[in-house]
NUBAMI-634028 format. One record per residue (C-alpha): z, y, x; chain. Coordinates in Angstrom, 3 decimals, always signed. Layout:
NUBAMI-634028
Z  Y  X  A
...
//
This chain:
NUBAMI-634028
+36.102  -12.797  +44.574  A
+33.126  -15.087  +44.220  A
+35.206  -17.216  +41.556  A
+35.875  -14.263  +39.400  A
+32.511  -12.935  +39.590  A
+31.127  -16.425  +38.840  A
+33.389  -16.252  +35.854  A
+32.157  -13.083  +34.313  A
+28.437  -14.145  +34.869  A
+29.154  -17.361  +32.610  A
+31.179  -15.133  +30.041  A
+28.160  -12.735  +29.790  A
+25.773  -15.441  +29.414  A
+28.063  -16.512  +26.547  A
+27.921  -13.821  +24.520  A
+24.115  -13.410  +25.116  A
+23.603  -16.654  +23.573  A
+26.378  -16.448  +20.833  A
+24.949  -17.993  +17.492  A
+25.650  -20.408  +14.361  A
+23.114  -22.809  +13.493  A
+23.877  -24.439  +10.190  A
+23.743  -28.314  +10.228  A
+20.440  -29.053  +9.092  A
+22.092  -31.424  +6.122  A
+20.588  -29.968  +3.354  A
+23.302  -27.769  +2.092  A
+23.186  -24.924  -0.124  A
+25.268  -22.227  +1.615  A
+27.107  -18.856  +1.150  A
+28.223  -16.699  +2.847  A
+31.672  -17.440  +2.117  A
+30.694  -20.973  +2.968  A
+29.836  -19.419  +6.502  A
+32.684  -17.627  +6.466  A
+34.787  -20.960  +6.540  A
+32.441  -22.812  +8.675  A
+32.310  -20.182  +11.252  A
+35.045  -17.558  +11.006  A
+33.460  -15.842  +14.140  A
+30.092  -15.765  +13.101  A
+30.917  -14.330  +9.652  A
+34.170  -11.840  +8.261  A
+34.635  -10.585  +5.068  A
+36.619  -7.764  +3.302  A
+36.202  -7.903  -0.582  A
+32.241  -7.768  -0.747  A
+31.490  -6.389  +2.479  A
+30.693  -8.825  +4.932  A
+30.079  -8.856  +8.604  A
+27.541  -10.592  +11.092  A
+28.783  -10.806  +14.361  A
+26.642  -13.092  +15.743  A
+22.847  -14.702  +15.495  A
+22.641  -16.689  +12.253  A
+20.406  -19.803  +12.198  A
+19.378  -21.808  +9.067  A
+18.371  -24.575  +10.218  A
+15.352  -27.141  +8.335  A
+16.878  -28.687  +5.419  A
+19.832  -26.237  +4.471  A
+19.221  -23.356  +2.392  A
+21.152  -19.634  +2.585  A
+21.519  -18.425  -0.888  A
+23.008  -14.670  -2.186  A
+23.378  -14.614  -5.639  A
+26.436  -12.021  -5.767  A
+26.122  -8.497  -5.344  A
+27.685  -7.522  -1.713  A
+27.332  -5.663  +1.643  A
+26.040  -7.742  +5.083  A
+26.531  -5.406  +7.702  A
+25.428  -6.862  +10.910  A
+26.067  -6.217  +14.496  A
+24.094  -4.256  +16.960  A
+20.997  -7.121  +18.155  A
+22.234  -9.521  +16.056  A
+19.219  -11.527  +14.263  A
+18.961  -13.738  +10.897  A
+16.551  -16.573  +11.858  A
+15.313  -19.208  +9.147  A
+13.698  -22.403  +10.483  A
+10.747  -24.262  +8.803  A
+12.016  -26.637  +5.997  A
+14.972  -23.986  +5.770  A
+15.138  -21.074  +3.137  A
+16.625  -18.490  +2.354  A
+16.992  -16.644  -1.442  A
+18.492  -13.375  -2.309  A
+18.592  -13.384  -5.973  A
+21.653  -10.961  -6.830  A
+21.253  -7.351  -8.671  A
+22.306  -5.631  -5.543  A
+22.371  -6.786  -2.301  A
+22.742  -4.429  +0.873  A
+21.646  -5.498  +4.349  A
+22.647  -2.438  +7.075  A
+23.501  -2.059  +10.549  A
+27.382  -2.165  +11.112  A
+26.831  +1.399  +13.174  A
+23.325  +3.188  +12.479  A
+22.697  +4.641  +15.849  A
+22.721  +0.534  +17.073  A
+20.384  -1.157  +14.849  A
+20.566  -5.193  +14.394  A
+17.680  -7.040  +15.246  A
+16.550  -8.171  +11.929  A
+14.702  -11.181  +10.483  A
+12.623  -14.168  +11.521  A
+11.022  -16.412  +8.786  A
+9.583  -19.033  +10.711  A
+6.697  -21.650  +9.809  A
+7.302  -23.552  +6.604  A
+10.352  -22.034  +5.480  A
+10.448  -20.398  +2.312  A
+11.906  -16.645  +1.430  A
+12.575  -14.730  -1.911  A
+14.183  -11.460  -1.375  A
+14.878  -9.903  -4.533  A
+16.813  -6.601  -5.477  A
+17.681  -6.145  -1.697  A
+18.322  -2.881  +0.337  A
+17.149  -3.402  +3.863  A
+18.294  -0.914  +6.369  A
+18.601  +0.070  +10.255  A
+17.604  -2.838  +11.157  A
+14.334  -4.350  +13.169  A
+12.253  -5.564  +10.376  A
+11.032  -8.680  +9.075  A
+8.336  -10.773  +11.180  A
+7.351  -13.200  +8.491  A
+5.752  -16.574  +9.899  A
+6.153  -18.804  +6.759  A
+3.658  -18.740  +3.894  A
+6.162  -19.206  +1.385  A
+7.323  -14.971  +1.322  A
+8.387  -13.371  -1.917  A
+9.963  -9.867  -1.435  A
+10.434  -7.780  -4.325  A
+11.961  -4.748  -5.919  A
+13.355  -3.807  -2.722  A
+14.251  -0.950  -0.715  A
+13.059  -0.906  +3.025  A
+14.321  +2.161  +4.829  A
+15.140  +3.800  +8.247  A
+14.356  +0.476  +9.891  A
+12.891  +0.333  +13.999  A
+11.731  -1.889  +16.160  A
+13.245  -4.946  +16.742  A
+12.385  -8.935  +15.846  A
+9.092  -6.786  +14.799  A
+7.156  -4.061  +16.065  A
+3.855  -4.369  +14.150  A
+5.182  -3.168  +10.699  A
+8.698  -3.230  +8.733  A
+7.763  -6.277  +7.391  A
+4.495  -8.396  +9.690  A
+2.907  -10.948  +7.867  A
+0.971  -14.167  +9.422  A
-0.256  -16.370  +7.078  A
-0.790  -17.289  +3.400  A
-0.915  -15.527  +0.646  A
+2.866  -13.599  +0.227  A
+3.763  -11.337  -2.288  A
+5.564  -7.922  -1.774  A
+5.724  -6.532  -4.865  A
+7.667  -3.741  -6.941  A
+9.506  -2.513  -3.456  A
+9.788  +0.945  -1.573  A
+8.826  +1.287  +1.981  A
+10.644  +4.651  +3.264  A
+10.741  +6.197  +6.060  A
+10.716  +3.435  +8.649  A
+9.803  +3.725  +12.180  A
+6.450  +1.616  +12.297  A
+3.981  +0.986  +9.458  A
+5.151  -0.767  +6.138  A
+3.204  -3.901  +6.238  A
+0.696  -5.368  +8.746  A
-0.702  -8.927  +9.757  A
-2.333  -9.479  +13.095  A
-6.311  -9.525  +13.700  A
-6.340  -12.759  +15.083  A
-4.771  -13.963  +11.962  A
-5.476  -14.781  +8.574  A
-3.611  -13.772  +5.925  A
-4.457  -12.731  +1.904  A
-1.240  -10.740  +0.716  A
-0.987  -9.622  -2.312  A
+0.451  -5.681  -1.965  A
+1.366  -4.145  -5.561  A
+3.246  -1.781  -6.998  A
+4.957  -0.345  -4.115  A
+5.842  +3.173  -3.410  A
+5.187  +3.577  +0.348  A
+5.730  +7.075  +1.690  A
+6.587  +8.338  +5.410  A
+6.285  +5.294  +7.405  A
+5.012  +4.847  +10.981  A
+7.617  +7.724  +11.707  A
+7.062  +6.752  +15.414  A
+3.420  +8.677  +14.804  A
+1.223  +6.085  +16.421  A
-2.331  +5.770  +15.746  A
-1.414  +2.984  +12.791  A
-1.774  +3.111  +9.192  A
+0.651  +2.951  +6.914  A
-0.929  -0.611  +5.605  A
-2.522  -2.087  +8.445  A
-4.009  -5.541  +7.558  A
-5.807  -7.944  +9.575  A
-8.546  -10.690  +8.780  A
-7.889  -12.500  +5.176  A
-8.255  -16.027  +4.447  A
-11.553  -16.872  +3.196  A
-11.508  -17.998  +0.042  A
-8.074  -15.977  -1.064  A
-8.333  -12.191  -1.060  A
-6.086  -9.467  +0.200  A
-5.131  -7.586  -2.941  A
-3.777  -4.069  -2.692  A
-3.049  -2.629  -5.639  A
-1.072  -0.004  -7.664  A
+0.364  +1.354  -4.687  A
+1.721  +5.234  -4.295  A
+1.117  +5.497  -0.708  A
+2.463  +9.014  +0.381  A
+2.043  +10.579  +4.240  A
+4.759  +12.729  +5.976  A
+2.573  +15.880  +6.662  A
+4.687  +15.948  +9.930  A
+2.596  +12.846  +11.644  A
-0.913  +13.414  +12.766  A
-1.484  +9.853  +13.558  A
-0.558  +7.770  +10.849  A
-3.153  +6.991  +8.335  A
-2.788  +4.748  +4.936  A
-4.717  +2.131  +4.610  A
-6.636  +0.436  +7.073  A
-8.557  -3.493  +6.796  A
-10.544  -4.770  +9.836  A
-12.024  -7.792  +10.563  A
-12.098  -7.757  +14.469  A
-12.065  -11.090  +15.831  A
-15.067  -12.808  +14.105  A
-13.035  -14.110  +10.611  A
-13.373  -13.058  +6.887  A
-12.550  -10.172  +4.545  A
-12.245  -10.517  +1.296  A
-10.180  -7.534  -0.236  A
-9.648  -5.816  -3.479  A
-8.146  -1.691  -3.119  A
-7.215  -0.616  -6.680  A
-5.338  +1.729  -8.716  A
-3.764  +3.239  -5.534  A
-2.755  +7.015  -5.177  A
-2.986  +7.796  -1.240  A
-2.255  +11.219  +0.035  A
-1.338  +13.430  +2.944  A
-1.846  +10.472  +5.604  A
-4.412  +10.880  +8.387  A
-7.029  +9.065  +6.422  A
-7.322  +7.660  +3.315  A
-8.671  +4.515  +4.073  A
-10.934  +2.680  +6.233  A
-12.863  -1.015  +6.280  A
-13.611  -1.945  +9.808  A
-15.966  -5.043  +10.550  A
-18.220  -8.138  +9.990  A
-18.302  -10.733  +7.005  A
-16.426  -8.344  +4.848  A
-16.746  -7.394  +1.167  A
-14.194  -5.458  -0.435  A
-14.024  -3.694  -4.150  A
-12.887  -0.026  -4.050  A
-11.523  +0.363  -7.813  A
-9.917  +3.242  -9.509  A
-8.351  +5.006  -6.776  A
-6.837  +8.261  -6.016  A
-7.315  +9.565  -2.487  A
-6.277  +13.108  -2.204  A
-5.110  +15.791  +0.815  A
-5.648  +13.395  +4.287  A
-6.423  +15.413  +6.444  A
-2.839  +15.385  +8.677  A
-4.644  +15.150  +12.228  A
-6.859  +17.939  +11.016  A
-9.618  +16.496  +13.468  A
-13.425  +15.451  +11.875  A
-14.304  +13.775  +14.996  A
-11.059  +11.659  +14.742  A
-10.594  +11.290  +11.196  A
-9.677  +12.355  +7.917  A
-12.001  +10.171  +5.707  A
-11.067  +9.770  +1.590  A
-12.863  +6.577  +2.352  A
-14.588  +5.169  +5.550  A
-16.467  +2.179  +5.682  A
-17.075  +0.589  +9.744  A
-19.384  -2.190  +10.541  A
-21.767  -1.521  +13.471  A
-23.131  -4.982  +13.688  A
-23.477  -4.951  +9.631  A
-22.786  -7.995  +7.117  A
-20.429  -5.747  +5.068  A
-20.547  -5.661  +1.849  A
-18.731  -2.729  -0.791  A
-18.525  -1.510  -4.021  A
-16.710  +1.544  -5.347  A
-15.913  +2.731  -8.443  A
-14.026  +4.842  -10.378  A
-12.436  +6.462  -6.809  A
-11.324  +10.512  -6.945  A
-11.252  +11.697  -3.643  A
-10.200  +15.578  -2.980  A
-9.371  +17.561  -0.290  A
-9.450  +15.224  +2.132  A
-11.892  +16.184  +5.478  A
-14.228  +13.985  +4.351  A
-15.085  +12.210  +0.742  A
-17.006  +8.590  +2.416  A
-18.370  +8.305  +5.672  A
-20.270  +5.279  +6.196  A
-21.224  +4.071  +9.844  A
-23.731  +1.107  +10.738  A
-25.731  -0.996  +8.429  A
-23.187  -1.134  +5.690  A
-24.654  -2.870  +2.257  A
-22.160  -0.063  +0.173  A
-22.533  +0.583  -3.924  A
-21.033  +3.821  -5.314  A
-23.091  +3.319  -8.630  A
-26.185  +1.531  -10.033  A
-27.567  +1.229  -13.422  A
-26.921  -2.816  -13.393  A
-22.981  -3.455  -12.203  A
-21.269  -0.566  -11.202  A
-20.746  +2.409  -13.531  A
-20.385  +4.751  -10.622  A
-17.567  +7.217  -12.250  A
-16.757  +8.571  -8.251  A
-15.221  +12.167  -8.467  A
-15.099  +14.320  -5.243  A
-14.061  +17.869  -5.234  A
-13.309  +19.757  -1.981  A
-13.685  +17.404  +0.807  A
-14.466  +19.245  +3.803  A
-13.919  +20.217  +7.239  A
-15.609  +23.828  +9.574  A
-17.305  +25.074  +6.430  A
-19.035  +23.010  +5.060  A
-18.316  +20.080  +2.210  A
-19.630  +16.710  +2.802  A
-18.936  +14.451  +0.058  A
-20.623  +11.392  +1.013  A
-21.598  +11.451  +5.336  A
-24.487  +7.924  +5.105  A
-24.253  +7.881  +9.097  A
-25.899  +4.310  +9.049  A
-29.843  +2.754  +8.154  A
-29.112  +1.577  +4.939  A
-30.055  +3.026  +1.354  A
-26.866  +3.681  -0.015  A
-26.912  +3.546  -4.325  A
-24.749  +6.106  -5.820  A
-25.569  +6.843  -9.073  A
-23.613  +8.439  -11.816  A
-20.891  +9.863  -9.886  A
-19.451  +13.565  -10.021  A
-20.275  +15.186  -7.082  A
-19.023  +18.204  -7.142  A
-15.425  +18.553  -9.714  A
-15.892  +21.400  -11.710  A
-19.233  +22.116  -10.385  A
-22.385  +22.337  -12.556  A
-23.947  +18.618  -12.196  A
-27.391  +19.509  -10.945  A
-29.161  +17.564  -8.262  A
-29.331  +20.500  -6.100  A
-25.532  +20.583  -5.826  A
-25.446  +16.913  -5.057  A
-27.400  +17.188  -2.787  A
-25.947  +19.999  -0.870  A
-22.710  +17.603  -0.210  A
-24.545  +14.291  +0.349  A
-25.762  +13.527  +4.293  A
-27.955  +11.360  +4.453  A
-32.008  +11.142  +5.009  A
-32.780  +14.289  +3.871  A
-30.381  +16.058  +6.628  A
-31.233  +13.502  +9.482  A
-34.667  +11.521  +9.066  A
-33.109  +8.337  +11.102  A
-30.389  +8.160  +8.485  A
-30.916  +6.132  +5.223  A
-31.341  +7.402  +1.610  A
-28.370  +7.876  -0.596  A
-29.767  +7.506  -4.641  A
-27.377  +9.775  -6.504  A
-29.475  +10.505  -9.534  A
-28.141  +10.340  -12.255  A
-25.086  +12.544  -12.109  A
-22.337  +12.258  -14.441  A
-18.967  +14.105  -14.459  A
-16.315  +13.303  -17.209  A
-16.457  +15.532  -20.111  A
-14.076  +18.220  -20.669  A
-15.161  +19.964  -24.146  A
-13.967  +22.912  -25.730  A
-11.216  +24.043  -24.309  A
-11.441  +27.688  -24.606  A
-8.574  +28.296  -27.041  A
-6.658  +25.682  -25.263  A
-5.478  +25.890  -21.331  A
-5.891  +21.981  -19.743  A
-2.583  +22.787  -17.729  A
-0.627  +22.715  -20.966  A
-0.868  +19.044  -21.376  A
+1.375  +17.073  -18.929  A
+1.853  +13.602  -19.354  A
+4.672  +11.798  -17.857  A
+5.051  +9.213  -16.096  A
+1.458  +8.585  -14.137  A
+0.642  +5.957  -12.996  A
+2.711  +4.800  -16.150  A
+3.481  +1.405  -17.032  A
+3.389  +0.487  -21.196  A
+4.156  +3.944  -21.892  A
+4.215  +7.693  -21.412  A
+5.043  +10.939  -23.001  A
+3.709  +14.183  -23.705  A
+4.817  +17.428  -25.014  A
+1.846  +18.079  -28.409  A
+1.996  +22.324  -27.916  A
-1.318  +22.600  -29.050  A
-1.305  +20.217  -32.020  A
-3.745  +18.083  -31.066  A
-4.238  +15.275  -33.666  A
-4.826  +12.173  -32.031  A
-4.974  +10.654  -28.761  A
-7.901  +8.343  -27.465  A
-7.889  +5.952  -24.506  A
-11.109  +5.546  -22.873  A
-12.155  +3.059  -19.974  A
-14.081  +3.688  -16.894  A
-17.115  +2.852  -18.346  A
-16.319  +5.624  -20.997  A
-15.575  +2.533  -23.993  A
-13.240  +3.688  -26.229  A
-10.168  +1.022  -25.887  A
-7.766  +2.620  -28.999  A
-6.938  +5.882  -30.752  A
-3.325  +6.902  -31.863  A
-2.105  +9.562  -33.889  A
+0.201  +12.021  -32.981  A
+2.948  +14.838  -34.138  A
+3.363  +18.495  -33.160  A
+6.026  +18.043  -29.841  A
+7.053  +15.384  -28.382  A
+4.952  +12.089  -28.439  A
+5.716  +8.720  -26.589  A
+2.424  +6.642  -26.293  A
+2.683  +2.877  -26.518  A
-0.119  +0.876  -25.267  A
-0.964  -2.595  -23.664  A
-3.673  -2.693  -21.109  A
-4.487  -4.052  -17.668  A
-4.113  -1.770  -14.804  A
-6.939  +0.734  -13.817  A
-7.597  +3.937  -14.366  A
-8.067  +5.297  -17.562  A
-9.194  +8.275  -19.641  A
-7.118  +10.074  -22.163  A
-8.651  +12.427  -24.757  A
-6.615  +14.657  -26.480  A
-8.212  +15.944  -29.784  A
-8.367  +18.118  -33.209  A
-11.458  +19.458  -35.119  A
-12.413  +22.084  -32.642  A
-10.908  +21.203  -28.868  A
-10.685  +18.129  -26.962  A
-8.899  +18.073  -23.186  A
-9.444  +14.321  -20.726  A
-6.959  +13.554  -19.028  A
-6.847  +10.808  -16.116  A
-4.184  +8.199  -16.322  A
-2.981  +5.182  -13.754  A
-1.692  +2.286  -15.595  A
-0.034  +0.005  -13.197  A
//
């Protein structure tokens, strides 16, 4: 009896540790080349393949995809890339799943010095990708229904360098789409991504939950749709802290961020971050003021953080900014920043508090629409601002000027009518002309006129070349003129 019990121990153990490591000889493998290598690591059946066991690339050898096929990969079962190793996906459609759902595999492990490119890649049921190297491309990828597993932080958890995730979309997954550690330092750059319904687990995490940067690269997050699941009360879409006494340098731009439990939120000590052209709209999941709900909030008790924000929109959300400590923020000046905030709406028990100063500091904020739609006057500004004037131990916030984007004219013509398609929009968009309007006009944030462009009764497509931001479109005849906001990623 003891023999046979002996004997299963040792076959359990076996299968526990079952793996292929490839030779470390600097080859350039397949899978098909694993296949014959290691015909119990790897099956196949036409382009479907199967992992049955952990895969190892060791330093030296490279795993390459460049054909379009299915990995489906067993229950636990991890892909693990060594430094020196690497590992390219470079097909046109490449599909990573789980060989059942309901028994995810355990995903991916980039180690130190190896280097990953994931292009045009499906990544599903699995248990993310903890990403150790700083050599990471990942791009126009789909990342969906994935758990924990080799990761718990995020889908994908960053740890150093400067990667690149780019172009992909982040759906649905268990934890948070991307996050690096606070005791690390890491300066991603985070564009173009639609991101929508992550953290599905509901924990108090953001959607984008980065860490500490590197000090002289900055975290870049930008052109991002980052959409909430109304369902979670806890998740939240874009949070940057500095925690552990390192830098942040950051730049949030062009985003559109709705329905999470906040917008987003800067927490901690030698930090400066730009706060560009942004749309932050409906976060108010958790429903709480004491807990949340900020279009923007900005945290450094001990100060030595340093912001500047233009060009934001921020509606409905419970608040517009709330600012707590010393923070050294700029919504507007008459030297640097144009200003060009919008808020409309943000609220919670009553009342509307655009901008809540809860810190010392004199906060400039000039030339910013305070209230959308409203009239413009100081008196309404001021009616949404808290600062000094509502609490003597608070400091100032400087709003005056005001200025709210023209919209001139438009009694024969209803604003609704004009829908342009697609925004944010990328070299081009279209728009049904109803109202013969005779020419379209592109405007920066700083209200310069960039180019003009005739147009046709009915349908128009609108070419144009310009560097992402936010942009104002003026559509125009003798007597009416309707503005229009555009994203160009």
């Amino acid at each position: 009896m003891k023999f046979f019990t002996t004997l299963s121990l040792l076959f359990c153990f076996s299968i526990a540790l079952a793996q292929y490591t490839t030779p470390g000889t600097g080859v350039d493998w397949t899978l098909d080349d694993i296949v014959t290598a290691s015909p119990g690591t790897v099956t196949v059946s036409g382009t479907t393949y199967t992992l049955l066991e952990d895969l190892t690339i060791a330093a030296d050898d490279i795993l390459r995809i460049n054909t379009d096929l299915t990995l489906e990969i067993e229950a636990g079962v991890r892909i693990t890339v060594l430094g020196l190793g690497s590992f390219f996906v470079e097909a046109d459609a490449v599909i990573f799943t789980a060989v059942n759902q309901a028994a995810p595999y355990d995903g991916f492990r980039f180690e130190e010095l190896s280097t990953i490119e994931i292009q045009n890649a499906t990544i599903q049921f699995g248990g993310g990708l903890q990403v150790l190297t700083e050599s990471f491309v990942l791009n126009n990828c789909v990342l969906l229904n994935n758990v924990s597993g080799v990761t718990t932080g995020a889908t994908v958890t960053l740890s150093r360098g400067v990667p690149v995730i780019t172009n992909n979309d982040f759906l649905f997954n268990a934890n948070p789409a991307i996050s690096s550690g606070a005791n690390q330092s890491v300066s991603a750059i985070i564009e173009n991504n639609l991101i929508e319904g992550n953290n599905q687990s509901n924990n108090n995490r953001p959607q984008i939950n980065m860490g500490a940067t590197r000090l002289n690269d900055t975290l870049k997050i930008r052109n991002n749709t980052i959409l909430g699941d109304r369902d979670l009360d806890q998740a939240g879409g874009i949070a940057v802290a500095n925690l552990v006494g390192g830098a942040l340098r950051v730049i949030i731009e062009g985003n559109t961020i709705k329905d999470n439990r906040y917008g987003m939120t800067i927490v901690g000590p030698n930090s400066y971050a730009l706060i560009k052209d942004n749309i932050i709209e409906d976060n108010d999941t958790q429903g709480n003021p004491n807990l949340g709900g900020s279009g923007i909030n900005l945290n450094a008790p001990t100060g030595d953080m340093t912001v500047d924000a233009t060009g934001n929109t921020m509606r409905r959300n419970l608040w517009g900014v709330t600012i707590q400590g010393p923070v050294d923020a700029n919504f507007g000046d008459d030297e640097d920043n144009p200003g060009l905030n919008v808020f409309s709406e943000n609220g919670n028990n009553g009342e509307i508090f655009a901008l809540y100063n809860n810190g010392p500091n004199t906060i400039s904020a000039k030339h910013n629409c305070w209230v959308e739609d409203g009239e413009g006057t100081l008196a309404e500004a001021e009616e949404v601002i808290f600062h000094i004037e509502d609490d003597p131990t608070l400091g100032e916030v400087i709003f005056d000027p005001i200025y709210c984007e023209p919209l001139a004219n438009v009694d024969e013509v209803n604003p609704d009518s004009v829908v342009l398609y697609p925004n944010p929009a990328q070299n081009q968009f279209t728009f049904q002309n109803e109202s013969n309007f005779e020419t379209v006009t592109f405007y920066n944030v700083n209200w310069q006129k960039v180019f003009t462009q005739d147009v046709i009764l009915g349908t128009n497509t609108i070419n144009f070349n310009l560097n992402a931001g936010i942009y104002f479109i003026a559509f125009e005849d003798e007597n009416n003129q309707i503005v229009k906001k555009i994203v160009v990623k």
